[in-house]
C-alpha positions as CSV (number, residue, x, y, z in Angstrom):
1,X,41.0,278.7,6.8
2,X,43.2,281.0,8.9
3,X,46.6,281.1,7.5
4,X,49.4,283.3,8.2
5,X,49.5,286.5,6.8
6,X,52.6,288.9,6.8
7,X,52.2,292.7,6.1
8,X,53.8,292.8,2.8
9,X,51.9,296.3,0.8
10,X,50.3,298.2,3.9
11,X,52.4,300.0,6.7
12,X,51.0,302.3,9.7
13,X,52.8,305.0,10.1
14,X,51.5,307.1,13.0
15,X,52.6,310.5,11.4
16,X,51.2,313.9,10.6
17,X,53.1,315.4,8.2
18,X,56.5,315.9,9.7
19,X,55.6,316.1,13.0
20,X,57.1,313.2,14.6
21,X,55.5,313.5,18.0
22,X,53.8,310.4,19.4
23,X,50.6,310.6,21.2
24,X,51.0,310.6,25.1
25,X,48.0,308.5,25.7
26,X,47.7,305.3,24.3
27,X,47.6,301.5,24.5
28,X,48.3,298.7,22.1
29,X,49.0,295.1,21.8
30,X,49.6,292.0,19.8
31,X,48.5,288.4,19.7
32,X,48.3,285.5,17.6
33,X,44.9,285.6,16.5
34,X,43.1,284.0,12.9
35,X,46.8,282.9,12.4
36,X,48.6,286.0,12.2
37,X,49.7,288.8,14.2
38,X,46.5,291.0,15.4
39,X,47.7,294.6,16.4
40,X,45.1,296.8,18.3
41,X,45.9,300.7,19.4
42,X,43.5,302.9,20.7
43,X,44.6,306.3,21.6
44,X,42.8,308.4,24.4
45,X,42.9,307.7,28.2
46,X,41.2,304.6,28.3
47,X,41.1,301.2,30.4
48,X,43.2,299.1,29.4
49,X,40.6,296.2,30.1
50,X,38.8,297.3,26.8
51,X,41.9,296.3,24.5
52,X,41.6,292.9,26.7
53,X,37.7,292.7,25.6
54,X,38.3,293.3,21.9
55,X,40.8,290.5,21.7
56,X,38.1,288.0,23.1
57,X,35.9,289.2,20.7
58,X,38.5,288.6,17.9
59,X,39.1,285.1,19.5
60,X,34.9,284.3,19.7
61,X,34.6,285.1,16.2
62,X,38.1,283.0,14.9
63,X,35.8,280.1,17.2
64,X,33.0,280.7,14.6
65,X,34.9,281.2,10.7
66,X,37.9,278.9,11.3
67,X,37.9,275.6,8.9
68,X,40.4,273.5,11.0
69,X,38.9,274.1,14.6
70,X,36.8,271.6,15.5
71,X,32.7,272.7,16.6
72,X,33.6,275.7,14.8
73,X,30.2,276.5,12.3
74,X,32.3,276.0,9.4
75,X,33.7,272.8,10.5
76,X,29.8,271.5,11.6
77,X,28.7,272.4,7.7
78,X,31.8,270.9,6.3
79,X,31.4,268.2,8.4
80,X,27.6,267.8,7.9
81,X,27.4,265.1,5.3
82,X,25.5,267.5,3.0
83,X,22.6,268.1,5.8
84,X,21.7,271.7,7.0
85,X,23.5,273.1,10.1
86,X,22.1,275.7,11.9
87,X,24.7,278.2,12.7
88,X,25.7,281.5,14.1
89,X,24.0,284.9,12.5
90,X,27.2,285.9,12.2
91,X,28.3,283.0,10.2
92,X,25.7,283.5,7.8
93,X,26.6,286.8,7.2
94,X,30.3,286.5,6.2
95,X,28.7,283.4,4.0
96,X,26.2,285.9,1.8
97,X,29.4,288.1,1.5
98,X,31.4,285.3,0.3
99,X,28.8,283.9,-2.3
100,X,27.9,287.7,-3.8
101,X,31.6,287.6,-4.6
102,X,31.0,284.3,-6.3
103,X,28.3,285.5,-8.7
104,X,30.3,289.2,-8.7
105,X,33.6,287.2,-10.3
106,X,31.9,284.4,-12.1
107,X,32.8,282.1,-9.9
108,X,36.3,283.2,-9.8
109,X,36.3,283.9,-6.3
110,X,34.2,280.9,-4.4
111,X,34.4,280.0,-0.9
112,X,33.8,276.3,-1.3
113,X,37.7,276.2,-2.1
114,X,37.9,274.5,1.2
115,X,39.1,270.9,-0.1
116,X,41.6,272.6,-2.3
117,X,43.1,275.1,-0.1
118,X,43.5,272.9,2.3
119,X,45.7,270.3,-0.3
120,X,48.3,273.3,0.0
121,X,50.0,274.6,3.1
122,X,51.1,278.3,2.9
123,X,51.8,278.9,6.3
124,X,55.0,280.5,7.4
125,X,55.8,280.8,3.7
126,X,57.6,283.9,3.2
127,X,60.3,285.1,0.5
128,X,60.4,281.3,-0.8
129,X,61.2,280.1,2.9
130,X,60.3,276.1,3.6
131,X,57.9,275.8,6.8
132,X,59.2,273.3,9.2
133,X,55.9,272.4,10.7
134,X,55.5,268.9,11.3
135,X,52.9,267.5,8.9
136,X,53.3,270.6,5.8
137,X,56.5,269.3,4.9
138,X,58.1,265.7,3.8
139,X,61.5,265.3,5.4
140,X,64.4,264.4,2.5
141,X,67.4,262.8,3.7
142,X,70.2,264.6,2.0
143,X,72.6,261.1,2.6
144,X,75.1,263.3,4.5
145,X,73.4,262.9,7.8
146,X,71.7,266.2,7.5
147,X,67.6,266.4,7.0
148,X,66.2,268.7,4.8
149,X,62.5,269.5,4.3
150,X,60.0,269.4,1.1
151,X,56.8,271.4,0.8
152,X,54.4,269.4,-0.3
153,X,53.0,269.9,-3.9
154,X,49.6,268.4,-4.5
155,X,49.3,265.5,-7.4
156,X,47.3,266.0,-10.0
157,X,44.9,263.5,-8.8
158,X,44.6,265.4,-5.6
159,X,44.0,268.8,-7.4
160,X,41.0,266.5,-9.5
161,X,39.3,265.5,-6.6
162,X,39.2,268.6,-5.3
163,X,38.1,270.8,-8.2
164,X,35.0,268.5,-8.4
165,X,34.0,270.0,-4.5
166,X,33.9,273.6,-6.1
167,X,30.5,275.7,-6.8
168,X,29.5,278.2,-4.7
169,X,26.1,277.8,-6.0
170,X,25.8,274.3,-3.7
171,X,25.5,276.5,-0.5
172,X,22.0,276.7,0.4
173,X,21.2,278.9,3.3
174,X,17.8,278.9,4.8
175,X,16.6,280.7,7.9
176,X,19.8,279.9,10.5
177,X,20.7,276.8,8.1
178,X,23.7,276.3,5.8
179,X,23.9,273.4,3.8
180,X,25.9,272.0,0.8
181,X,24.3,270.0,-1.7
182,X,28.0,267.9,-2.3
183,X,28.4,266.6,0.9
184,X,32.3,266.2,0.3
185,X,32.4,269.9,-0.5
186,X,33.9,272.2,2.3
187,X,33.9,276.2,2.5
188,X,36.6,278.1,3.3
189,X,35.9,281.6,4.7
190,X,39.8,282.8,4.9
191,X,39.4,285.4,2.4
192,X,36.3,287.4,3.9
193,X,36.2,286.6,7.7
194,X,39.5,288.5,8.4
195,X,37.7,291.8,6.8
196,X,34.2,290.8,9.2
197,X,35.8,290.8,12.7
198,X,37.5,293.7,11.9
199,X,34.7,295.8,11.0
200,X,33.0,294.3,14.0
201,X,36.0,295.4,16.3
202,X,36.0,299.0,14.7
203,X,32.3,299.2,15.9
204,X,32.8,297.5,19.2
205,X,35.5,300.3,20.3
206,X,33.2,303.3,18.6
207,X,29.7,301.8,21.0
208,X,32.2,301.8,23.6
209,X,33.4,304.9,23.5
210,X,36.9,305.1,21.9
211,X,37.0,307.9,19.2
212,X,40.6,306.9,17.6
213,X,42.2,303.4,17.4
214,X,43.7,301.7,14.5
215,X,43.4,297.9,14.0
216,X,45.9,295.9,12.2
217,X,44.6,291.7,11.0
218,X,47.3,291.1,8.9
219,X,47.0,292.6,5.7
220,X,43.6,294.2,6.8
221,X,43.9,297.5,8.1
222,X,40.7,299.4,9.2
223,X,40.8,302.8,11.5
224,X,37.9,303.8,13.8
225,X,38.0,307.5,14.0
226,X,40.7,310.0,13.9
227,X,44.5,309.8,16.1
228,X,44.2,311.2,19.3
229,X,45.5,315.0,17.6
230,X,42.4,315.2,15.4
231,X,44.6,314.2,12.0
232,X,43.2,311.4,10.0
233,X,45.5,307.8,10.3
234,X,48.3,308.1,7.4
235,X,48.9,304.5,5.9
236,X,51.5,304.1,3.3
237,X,51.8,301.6,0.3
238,X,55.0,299.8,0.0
239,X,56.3,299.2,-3.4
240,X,56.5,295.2,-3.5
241,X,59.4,295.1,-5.8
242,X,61.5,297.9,-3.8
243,X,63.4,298.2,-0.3
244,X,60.9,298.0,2.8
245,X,61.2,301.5,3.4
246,X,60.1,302.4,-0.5
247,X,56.3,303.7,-0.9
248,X,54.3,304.0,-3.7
249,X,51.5,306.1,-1.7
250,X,50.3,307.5,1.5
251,X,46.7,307.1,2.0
252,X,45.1,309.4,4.5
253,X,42.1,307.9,6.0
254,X,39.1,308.5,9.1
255,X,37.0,305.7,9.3
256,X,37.4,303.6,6.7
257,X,39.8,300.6,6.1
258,X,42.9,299.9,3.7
259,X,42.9,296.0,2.5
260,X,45.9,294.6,0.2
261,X,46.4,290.8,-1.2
262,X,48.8,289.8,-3.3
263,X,50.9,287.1,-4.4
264,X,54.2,288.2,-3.5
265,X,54.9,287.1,0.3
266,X,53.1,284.1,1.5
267,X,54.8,281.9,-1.5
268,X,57.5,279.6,-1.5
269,X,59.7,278.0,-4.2
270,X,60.4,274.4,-5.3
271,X,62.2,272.9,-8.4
272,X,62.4,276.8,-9.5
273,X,58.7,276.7,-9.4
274,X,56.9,279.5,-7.6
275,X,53.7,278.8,-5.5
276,X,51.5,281.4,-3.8
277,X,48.8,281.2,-1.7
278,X,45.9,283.0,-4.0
279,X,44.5,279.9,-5.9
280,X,42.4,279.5,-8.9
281,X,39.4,277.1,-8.3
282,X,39.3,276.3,-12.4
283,X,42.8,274.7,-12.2
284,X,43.5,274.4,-8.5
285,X,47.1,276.0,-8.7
286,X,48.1,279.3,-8.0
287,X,46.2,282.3,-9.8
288,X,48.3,283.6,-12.9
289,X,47.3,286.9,-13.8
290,X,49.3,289.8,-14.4
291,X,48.5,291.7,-10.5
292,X,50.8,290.7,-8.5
293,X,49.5,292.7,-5.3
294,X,46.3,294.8,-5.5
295,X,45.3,297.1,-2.4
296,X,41.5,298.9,-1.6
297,X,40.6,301.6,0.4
298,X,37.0,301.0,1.5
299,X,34.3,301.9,4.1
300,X,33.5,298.6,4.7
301,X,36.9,296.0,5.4
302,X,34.2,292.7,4.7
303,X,33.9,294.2,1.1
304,X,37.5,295.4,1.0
305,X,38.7,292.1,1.4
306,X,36.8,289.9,-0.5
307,X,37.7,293.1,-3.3
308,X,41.2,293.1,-2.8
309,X,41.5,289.1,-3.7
310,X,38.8,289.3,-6.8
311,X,41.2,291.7,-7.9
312,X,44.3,289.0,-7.9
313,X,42.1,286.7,-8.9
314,X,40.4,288.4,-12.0
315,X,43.6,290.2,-13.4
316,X,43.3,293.7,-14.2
317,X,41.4,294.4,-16.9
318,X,38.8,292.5,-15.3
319,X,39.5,294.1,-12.1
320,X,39.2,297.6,-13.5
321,X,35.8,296.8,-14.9
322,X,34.5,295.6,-11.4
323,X,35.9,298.2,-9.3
324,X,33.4,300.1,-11.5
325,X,30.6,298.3,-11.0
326,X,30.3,298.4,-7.2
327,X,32.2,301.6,-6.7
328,X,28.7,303.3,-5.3
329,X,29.4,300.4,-2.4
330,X,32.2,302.0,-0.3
331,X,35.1,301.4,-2.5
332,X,37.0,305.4,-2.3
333,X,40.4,304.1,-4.1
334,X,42.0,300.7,-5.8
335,X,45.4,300.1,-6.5
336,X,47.0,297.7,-8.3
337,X,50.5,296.4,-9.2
338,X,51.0,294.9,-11.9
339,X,54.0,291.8,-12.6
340,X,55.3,294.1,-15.7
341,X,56.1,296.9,-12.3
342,X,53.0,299.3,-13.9
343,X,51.0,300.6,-11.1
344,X,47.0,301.4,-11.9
345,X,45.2,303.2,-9.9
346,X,41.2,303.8,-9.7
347,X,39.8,306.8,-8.1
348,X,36.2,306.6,-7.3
């Protein structure tokens, strides 16, 4: 599952202090990659052929991880029948990530969500704002001669169904096999593989040469190096119940990544009802817990995203107690926001 993902806690801001100068030699792009806006800069005197490499690259892996592509590995194991599927290295990689996370949370955070998340459709949802993709949305005639469209809301026998598909303990993986013992179960890698291609893009420039670049996948933000002036990459936290220019902190990093999910953007609103995109895969509706966004600064963006969402997911007491437990694995800083406005923050 790629959905799309809008920028709602993390901001670049390619600043060093006050000094407002802009580096002379750089190149950057966008695309629509993984379903949301990819953003590449890399700062030096460099071909720009290299920023045309690293999007294939993002594009080969979105060929591996995405759920609704057909041939894609995760569509051949959903697809499978409950039979092993031999797949990409790669694809088993970003699977172990997603099942530690499973036994990590308890279960709380488990990539055969597949079935359920895909009973929802988040995409383009933003500020409570109704998608107008053909087949999210039922079309209401208003009588008047105008049309107006519904978001779908899954029944309860649809949620039912699907609840019975989730246990990350079903996924068997053997040598270059995946297989899931509930052959109507289906994996869902959207909250890891994001956090995967762009450590493997971070260490694609670096073999090749670039000594600064910054990589934006969404809400994933991971920096290779320093800016092209020697001053680490200064990314600030936006406070998600103030103006878009309001921060809560400025984190200085060299080499490491900045990860936030939350619950406030990709949402949308019907009958006065709220629904966001994080789901919980005991009842198959939106997570309610009391962190509304929660945001990592890590060495490693795999582990920084699959973080970042157990945080959501587990609430913060719960949260605060994990961050401890694998803080010897790359995690440098945490912070949540809570629903009350309290912000928590854990320092390793």
């Amino acid at each position: 599952m790629y959905r799309l993902v809008y920028i709602f806690i993390v901001l670049v801001i390619l600043l060093t202090g006050c000094n407002t100068e802009q580096p002379s030699e750089q190149v950057s792009e966008t695309r629509l990659l993984l379903d949301t806006f990819c953003t590449i800069t890399i700062h030096g005197a460099v071909d720009r052929e290299l920023l045309y490499e690293a999007f294939e690259l993002c594009a080969e892996y979105e060929a591996l991880f995405s759920i609704t592509a057909p041939g894609s590995d995760v569509w051949r194991i959903n697809h499978a029948g409950g039979e092993p599927v031999v797949v990409d290295s790669r694809t088993i990689e970003v699977i172990r990530a997603g099942l530690e996370f499973g036994e990590l949370t308890d279960g709380m955070f488990d990539i055969t969500i597949g079935r359920l998340s895909r009973l929802w459709d988040f995409s383009d949802a933003q500020d409570g704002s109704l998608s107008h993709e053909i087949g999210c949305c039922d079309i209401d005639d208003t009588g008047d001669g105008s049309l107006s469209f519904v978001r779908h809301i899954p029944t309860d026998e649809e949620i039912m169904q699907a609840r019975a598909t989730v246990d990350y303990r079903q996924v068997i993986i053997s040598g270059d096999t995946v297989q899931l013992l509930n052959p109507d179960a289906w994996i869902d890698l959207g909250a890891v593989a994001k956090g995967y291609i762009g450590d493997r893009l971070a260490e694609f420039l670096v073999e090749r040469g670039v000594t600064g670049a910054l990589i934006s996948l969404g809400g994933d933000i991971i920096a290779a190096g320093n800016r092209r002036d020697g001053e680490p990459w200064r990314i600030a936290l936006r406070d998600p119940f103030g103006g878009l220019g309001e921060r809560l902190n400025v984190f200085e990093i060299t080499g490491a990544s900045v990860i936030s999910s939350g619950t406030y953007e990709r949402r949308f609103e019907v009958d006065g009802v709220i629904y966001h995109h994080i789901l919980d895969p005991n009842t198959g509706m939106p997570v309610n817990t009391d962190v509304v966004s929660a945001t990592v600064v890590v060495e490693n963006a795999l582990f920084g995203e699959g973080l970042s969402t157990a945080a959501v997911l587990l609430g913060s007491e719960r949260a605060l107690e994990l961050f401890g437990r694998v803080e010897a694995q790359g995690l440098i800083r945490a912070v949540l926001v809570l629903e009350n406005g309290e912000v928590i923050t854990f320092e390793n």
